[in-house]
ZAKE-976494 format. One record per residue (C-alpha): residue in one letter; x, y, z. Coordinates in steps of 0.5 Angstrom, whole numbers, plus 500, padded with zeros to 3 digits. Example, Ala and Ser with C-alpha at 12.3 -4.5 7.8 and 13.67 -1.06 7.14 Angstrom:
# residues 2
A525491516;S527498514;
//
This chain:
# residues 828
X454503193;X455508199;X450508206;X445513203;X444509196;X444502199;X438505203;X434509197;X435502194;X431498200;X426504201;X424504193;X425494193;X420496200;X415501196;X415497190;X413490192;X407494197;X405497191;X404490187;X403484192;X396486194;X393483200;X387477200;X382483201;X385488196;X385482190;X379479191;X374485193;X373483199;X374482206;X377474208;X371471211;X365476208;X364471203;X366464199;X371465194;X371460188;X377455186;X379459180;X379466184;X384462189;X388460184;X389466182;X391469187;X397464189;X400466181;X398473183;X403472190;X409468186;X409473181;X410478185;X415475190;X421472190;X419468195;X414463192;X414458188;X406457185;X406451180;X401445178;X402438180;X395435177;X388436174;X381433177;X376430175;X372435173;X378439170;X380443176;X387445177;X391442182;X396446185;X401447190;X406454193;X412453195;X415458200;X421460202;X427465203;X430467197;X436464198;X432457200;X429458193;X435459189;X438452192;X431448192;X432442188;X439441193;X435441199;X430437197;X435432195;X439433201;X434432205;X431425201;X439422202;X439424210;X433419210;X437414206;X431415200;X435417195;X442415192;X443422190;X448427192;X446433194;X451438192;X450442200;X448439206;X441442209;X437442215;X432446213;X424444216;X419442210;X412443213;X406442208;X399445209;X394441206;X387446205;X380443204;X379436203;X373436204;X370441199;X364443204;X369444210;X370451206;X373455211;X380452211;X383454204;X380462206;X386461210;X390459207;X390466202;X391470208;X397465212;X400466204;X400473205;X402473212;X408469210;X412473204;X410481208;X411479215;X413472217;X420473212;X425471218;X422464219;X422462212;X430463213;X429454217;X423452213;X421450206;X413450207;X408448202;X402450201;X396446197;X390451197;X385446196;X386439195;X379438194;X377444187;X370440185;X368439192;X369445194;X366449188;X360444189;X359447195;X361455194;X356454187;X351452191;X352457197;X352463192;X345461189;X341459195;X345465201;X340470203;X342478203;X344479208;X346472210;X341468216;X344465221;X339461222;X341454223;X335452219;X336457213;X337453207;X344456206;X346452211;X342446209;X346442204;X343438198;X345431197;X351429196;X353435199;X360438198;X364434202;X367429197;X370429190;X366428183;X366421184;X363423191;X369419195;X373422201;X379424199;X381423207;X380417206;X383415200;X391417201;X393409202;X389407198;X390411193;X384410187;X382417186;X385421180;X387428186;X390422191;X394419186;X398424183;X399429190;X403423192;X408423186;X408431189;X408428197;X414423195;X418427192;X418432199;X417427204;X415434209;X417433216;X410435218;X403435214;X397439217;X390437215;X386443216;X378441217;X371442219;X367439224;X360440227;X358447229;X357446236;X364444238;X370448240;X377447236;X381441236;X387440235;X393436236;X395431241;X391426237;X387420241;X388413243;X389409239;X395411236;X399405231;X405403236;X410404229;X409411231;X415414235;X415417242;X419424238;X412424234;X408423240;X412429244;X412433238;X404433237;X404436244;X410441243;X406444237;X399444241;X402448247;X404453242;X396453239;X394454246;X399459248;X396463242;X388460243;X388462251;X390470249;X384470245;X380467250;X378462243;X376455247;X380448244;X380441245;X385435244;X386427245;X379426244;X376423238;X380423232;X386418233;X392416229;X390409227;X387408220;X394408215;X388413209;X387420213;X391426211;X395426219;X396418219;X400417212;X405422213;X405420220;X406413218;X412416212;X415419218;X413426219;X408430224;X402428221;X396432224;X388434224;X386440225;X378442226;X375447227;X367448228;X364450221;X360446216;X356452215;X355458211;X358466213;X355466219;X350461225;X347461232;X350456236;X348452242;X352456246;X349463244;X353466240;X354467232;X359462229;X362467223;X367465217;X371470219;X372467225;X374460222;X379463218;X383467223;X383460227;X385457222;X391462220;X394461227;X394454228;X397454221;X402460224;X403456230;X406450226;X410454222;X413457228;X415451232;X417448226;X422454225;X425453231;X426446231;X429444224;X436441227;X431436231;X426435225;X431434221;X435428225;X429425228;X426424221;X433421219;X432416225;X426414223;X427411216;X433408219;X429401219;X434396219;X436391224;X434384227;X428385227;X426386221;X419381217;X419379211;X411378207;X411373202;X405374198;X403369193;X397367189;X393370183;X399373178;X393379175;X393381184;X399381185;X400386180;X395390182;X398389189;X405392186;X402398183;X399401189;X406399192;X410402186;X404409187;X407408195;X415408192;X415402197;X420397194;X419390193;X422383190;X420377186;X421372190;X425366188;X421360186;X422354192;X419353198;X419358203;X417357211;X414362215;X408364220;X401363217;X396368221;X389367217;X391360220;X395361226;X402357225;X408355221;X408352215;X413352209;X410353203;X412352195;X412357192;X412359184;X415364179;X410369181;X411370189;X413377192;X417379198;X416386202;X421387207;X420392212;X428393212;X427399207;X426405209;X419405208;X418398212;X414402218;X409403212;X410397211;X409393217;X402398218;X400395211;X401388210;X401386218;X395381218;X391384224;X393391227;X394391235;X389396238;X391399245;X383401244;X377400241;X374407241;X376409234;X375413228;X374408223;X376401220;X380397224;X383392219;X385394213;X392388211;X393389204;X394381203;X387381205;X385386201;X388383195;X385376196;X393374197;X396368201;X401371206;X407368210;X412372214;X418370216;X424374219;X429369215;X431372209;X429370202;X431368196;X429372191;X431374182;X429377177;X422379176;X420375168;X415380163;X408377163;X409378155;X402376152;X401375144;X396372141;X394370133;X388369130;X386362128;X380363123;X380355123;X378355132;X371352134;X373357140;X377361144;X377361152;X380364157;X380364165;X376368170;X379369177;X381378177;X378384175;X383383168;X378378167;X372383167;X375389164;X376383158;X370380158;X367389158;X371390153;X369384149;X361386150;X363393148;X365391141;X359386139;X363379141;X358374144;X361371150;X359364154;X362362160;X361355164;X358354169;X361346170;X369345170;X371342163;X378341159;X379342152;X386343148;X389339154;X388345160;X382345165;X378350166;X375352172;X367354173;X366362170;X372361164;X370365158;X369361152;X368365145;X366361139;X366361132;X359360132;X357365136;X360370132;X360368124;X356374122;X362380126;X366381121;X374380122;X372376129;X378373130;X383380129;X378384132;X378378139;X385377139;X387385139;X381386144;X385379148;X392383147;X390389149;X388386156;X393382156;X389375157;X393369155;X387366149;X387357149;X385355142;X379349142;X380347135;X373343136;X367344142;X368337143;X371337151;X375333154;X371332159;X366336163;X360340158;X361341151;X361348148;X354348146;X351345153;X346348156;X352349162;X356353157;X350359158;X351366153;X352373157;X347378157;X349385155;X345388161;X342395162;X344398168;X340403173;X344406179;X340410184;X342416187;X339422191;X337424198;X336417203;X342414198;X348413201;X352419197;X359414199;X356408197;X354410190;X360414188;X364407190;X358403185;X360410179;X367411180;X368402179;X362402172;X367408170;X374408172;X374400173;X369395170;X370400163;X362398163;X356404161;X351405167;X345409168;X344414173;X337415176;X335421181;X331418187;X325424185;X323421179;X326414179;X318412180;X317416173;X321412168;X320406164;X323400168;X323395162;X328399159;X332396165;X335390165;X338390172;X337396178;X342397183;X341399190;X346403194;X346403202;X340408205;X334409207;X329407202;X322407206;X320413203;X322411196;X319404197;X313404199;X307397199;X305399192;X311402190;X314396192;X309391189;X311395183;X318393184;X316385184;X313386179;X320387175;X323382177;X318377176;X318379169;X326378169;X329384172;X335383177;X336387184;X343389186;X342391194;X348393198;X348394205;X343397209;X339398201;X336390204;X332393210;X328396204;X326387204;X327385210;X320383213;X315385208;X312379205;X313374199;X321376201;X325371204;X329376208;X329377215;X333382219;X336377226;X334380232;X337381239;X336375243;X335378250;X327380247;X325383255;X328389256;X333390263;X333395267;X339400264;X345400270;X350401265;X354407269;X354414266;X362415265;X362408262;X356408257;X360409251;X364402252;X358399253;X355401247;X362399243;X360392244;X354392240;X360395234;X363391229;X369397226;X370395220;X373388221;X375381216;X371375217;X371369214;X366367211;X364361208;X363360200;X358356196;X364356190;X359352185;X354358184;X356363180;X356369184;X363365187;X365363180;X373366181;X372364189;X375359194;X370356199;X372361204;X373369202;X375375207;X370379207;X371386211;X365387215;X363395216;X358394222;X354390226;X347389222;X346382221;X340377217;X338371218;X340365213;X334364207;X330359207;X329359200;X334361194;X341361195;X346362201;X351363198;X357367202;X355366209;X358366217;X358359220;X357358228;X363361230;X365366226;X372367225;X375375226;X381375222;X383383224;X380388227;X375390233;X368386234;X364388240;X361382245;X355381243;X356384235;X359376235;X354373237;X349377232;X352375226;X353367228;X350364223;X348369218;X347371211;X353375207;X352374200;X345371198;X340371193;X332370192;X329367186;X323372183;X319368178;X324370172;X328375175;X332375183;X334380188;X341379190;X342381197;X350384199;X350385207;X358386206;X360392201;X364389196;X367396193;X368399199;X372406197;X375402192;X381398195;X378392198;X379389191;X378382193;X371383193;X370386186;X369380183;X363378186;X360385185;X361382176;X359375177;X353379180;X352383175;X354377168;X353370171;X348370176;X341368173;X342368165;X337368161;X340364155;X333364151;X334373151;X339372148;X338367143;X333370140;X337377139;X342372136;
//
């Protein structure tokens, strides 16, 4: 091909490729930032670039909810693409985490950029169709070092939620007038996903449908960076990276300098604009669940960035100008050029930096040997195996290592279940984050919880131990029951929520079930308070019960004791009146404005995704309008309910109860009871009542104020294990502790999780005087009311799905706690 050929040829690829890949504005219709674009029109817009580019990628890794794709870009020099798999591959073996052999060596930067998490933080996926465009028609040279990729929206069903909205409710022109309805969400807002849970606080935990499937995507990269990109309060100028104190000390000195690094070249870009920024403050690199804390604790440059929004097309500030969705995409766009930069320049250094931290081998290594309830440690393992965290079966014999719950060595004998997690993997920093009992804070000022170990989470017993040990071959739990049509009764045992999915799934399809209330033995085995016990009798008109019970019971994997006679050996008979019948409550969830949208979805997605059992979702606008008698429990999420209950609407609710309805309240749900009379709850008050002159220095008023906190930290807290909300429960639980509100022990009812005189915190950060506030107060408790009872919950059992250690409690609530037996009989 001679000189004027070769030219022709590129003039004819250049005019070619202008004249099919449209920009933003030239595909939408529109310019970027002149309105909200729909999920699915983003959608399109990345297959529209890919297909017209040999530069992008665009593929789909998952659905929502809701139905809504879940979709990523790949960009990268055309090259790049061609060897894609081989970098991937070359990069995962540089880290140690895969055996493979990559056929090239490769030393390519892997960034991915992470838009819209938070569905009404809309701005950022607007963004990302124009740093896309930018990428493949100008920005070309550095695509030569980096593999980049894009997850336009993390969050599609909230973000629609939030742009259907805006769409219908925006004036024309647009107001920016901050009380203008289109900047005024409704509940819940568009912030979290259908279940109504933060996505950005769920990448550890990972409960939610979004999470657990970009982590299959995230572990098959492992980028060097990963940005955040978010929105914050409208008043507040750009945030960006080096984060807050406090920051894990797992995190490397590379990581921290490099933070820096890329936030100098932000400024450099912000400066010339004259657009005003902030760093180190408020947003710190601590808690493992946030979109810049898991990566940066998997070994990359993990990042927030957040940039004043919130709101609608455009707004008045405090600081006298309009703060328009135009200039929230072009702040975006640069930071996200910014980083691509940086990280094009320093690929070599990413690449061996990130090679050094998986490099988690030497003496210092810990082992934690987890042993208790085999249905939580398999619980336990699945989220490490989401995680692609390693772990063993530990070889049954005695173990020594340090007890932290109780502050000392002990050598324990373990069994066949036990498990090993060793920080010698790659992943062991992740580990140690995770597992480690209490989490060292070089400050007290954060952002969220403080503690989160996950063997307490789990209700596990923990030892570490940097000796070695043995470990084997783990064992299959194969459960097979058969039918045994001449059985009095079946039993099986209560300690997980295994149990509970059995115990929904047996109500479900019409069997009668009973459980103890007083520990009994039948058939040689004993059974502890809230075992499960389905009898012939009770089901002689289900046809093919025995069939139906056992495939149910297999299904569940719940190993059935056949009691060939209701004679125990000791303890109750089977037809006691210990031996109590479970309702098939009728459940009534409130939501709406004053609920808690969070607390609500943790109560939605746990009836739906977890327990398997049908619930009824009431507004608060015309929860006054129903029928109650068709209730048979009514569920109070946290909020604010003064408006809702008033003294005749409360009187109302008395009424219910006393006729037989049960309470569920949570949280802040029991300030709706607190102190209104022919209730036994009282809300503790601070001891100093006379007020004190305020000498608290201005500079320090933030420190003072923390002592009045509690962040989410681990008590101990006392249990009465004969009640049947404690039924699967020893005498102590740990109990994660959101904030400092605390009652005072009943005088009636029962108390029946409750902190002593000198509570223990286990883990995390609790103020001076939050201490000394919660001594002696009511956890868990219940009020009898005629024939019915409220249930007070101070500490939330279900908090965002993975405390799964307080799960139980929540289902004795809801089946063991005050039975009526006579109901049921006479449906019988």
């Amino acid at each position: 091909m001679n000189k004027i050929t070769a030219l022709f040829t590129t003039v004819l690829l250049s005019f070619q490729f202008a004249f099919t890949q449209q920009s933003p504005k030239e595909f939408l219709g529109y310019p970027l930032g002149t309105s909200f674009t729909r999920h699915q029109k983003v959608v399109d817009y990345f297959a529209h670039v890919a297909e017209n580019s040999q530069l992008v990628q665009y593929h789909k890794y998952g659905e929502t909810y809701e139905g809504r794709p879940l979709t990523y870009a790949v960009i990268s020099s055309e090259e790049n693409l061609q060897n894609l798999e081989q970098i991937r591959q070359s990069h995962l073996q540089n880290a140690g985490l895969t055996e493979a052999n990559a056929n090239i060596p490769s030393k390519k930067g892997i960034v991915w950029l992470s838009y819209n998490v938070h569905g009404n933080e809309a701005s950022s996926t607007e963004a990302a169709m124009k740093t896309l465009y930018e990428l493949v028609t100008q920005k070309q040279n550095w695509l030569e070092d980096l593999v980049v990729i894009m997850d336009p929206a993390v969050n599609p069903d909230g973000r629609d939620r939030y742009v259907n909205w805006y769409k219908q409710v925006k004036a024309t022109p647009f107001n920016t007038s901050p009380m203008a309805v289109e900047h005024n969400e409704p509940w819940p807002g568009g912030r979290p996903n259908h279940y109504l849970f933060d996505l950005n606080r769920d990448w550890a935990w990972a409960t939610q449908t979004e999470t657990r499937q970009r982590l299959k995507l995230y572990n098959q990269w492992m980028p060097h960076i990963h940005v955040d990109f978010h929105e914050q309060g409208k008043n507040n100028p750009y945030y960006f990276a080096p984060a807050a104190e406090p920051l894990h000390d797992v995190i490397t000195p590379f990581q921290r300098e490099f933070q820096k690094e890329i936030g100098l070249n932000h400024a450099r870009y912000f400066d010339e604009e004259g657009w005003l920024y902030f760093t180190k403050e408020w947003f710190d690199l601590l808690y493992p669940s946030y979109g810049d804390t898991y990566p940066t604790y998997m070994g990359a440059i993990g990042m927030t960035y957040e940039q004043a929004g919130q709101v609608g097309l455009a707004i008045e500030t405090e600081q006298g100008y309009d703060l328009s969705l135009v200039d929230r995409v072009q702040h975006h766009h640069t930071t996200g050029l910014s980083t691509l930069e940086i990280a094009a320049q320093n690929a070599d250094r990413l690449h061996a930096e990130f090679s050094n931290f998986y490099d988690n081998s030497g003496k210092n290594a810990v082992s934690y040997v987890l042993s208790g309830q085999p249905d939580k440690l398999d619980l336990l393992k699945e989220l490490l195996d989401r995680h692609e965290i390693t772990y063993s079966t530990v070889q049954p014999g005695k173990v020594r290592g340090f007890n932290a719950l109780e502050q000392k060595k002990q050598t324990v004998n373990l069994g066949a279940n036990a498990l090993v997690v060793s920080t010698a993997q790659p992943k062991g920093k992740m580990v140690r984050v995770l597992m480690e009992p209490s989490t060292s804070l070089t400050d007290s000022l954060t952002y969220d919880i403080t503690a989160w170990s996950l063997p307490y989470a789990y209700g596990l017993d923990v030892l570490s131990t940097e000796s070695s040990v043995p470990v084997t071959a783990a064992k299959a739990n194969d459960v097979k029951n058969v039918p045994m049509p001449g059985a009095a009764a079946y039993i099986s045992g209560w300690s997980s929520m295994k149990d509970a999915r059995f115990l929904s799934a047996l109500l479900e399809a019409g069997i009668r079930v009973r459980f103890t209330e007083t520990a009994l033995e039948t058939s040689g085995k004993k059974f502890a308070p809230g075992s499960l016990i389905i009898t012939k009798s009770d089901n002689r008109n289900k046809q093919d019960f025995d069939e139906l019970l056992t495939r149910i019971a297999n299904e569940h994997e719940r190993s059935l004791t056949v009691a060939n006679t209701g004679f125990s050996t000791s303890g109750p008979d089977l037809g006691s009146s210990q031996v109590k019948i479970i309702n098939t409550p009728r459940i009534g969830i409130l939501r709406g404005d004053g609920i808690s949208s969070l607390n609500y979805g943790e109560l939605w997605y746990f009836f739906e995704q977890e327990l398997n059992y049908p619930v009824t979702s009431i507004d608060t606008g015309y929860f006054w309008d129903t029928d109650l008698s068709k209730l048979d429990i009514l569920v109070l999420p946290a909020g604010n309910y003064s408006e809702l209950f008033d003294e005749d609407r409360l009187l109302k609710l008395k009424g219910w109860v006393r006729n037989g309805g049960k309470v569920i309240a949570i949280e802040s749900a029991l300030d709706a009871f607190a102190g209104k009379s022919e209730f036994n709850l009282n809300k503790k008050k601070e001891q100093d009542s006379l007020p004190k002159p305020n000498l608290v220095p201005y500079a320090q008023r933030e420190r003072e104020q923390i002592k009045n906190l509690i962040t989410g930290s681990i008590i101990e807290t006392k249990m009465d294990k004969t009640h049947p909300m404690a039924f699967g429960y020893n005498n102590t639980y740990l109990s994660l502790k959101l904030g400092s509100d605390s009652y005072s022990l009943l005088s009636k009812g029962q108390n029946v999780g409750y902190l002593q005189d000198s509570p223990n915190i286990v883990a995390g950060f609790a103020g001076s005087k939050a201490k000394e506030k919660i001594k002696n107060s009511l956890s868990f408790g219940v009020e009898p009311m005629g024939e019915g009872s409220i249930i007070y919950m101070v500490d939330n059992p279900l908090f965002r799905a993975f405390w799964q250690n307080g799960k139980l409690l929540f289902v004795n609530s809801i089946f063991f706690v005050d039975n009526s037996e006579i109901l049921n009989y006479a449906n019988n």
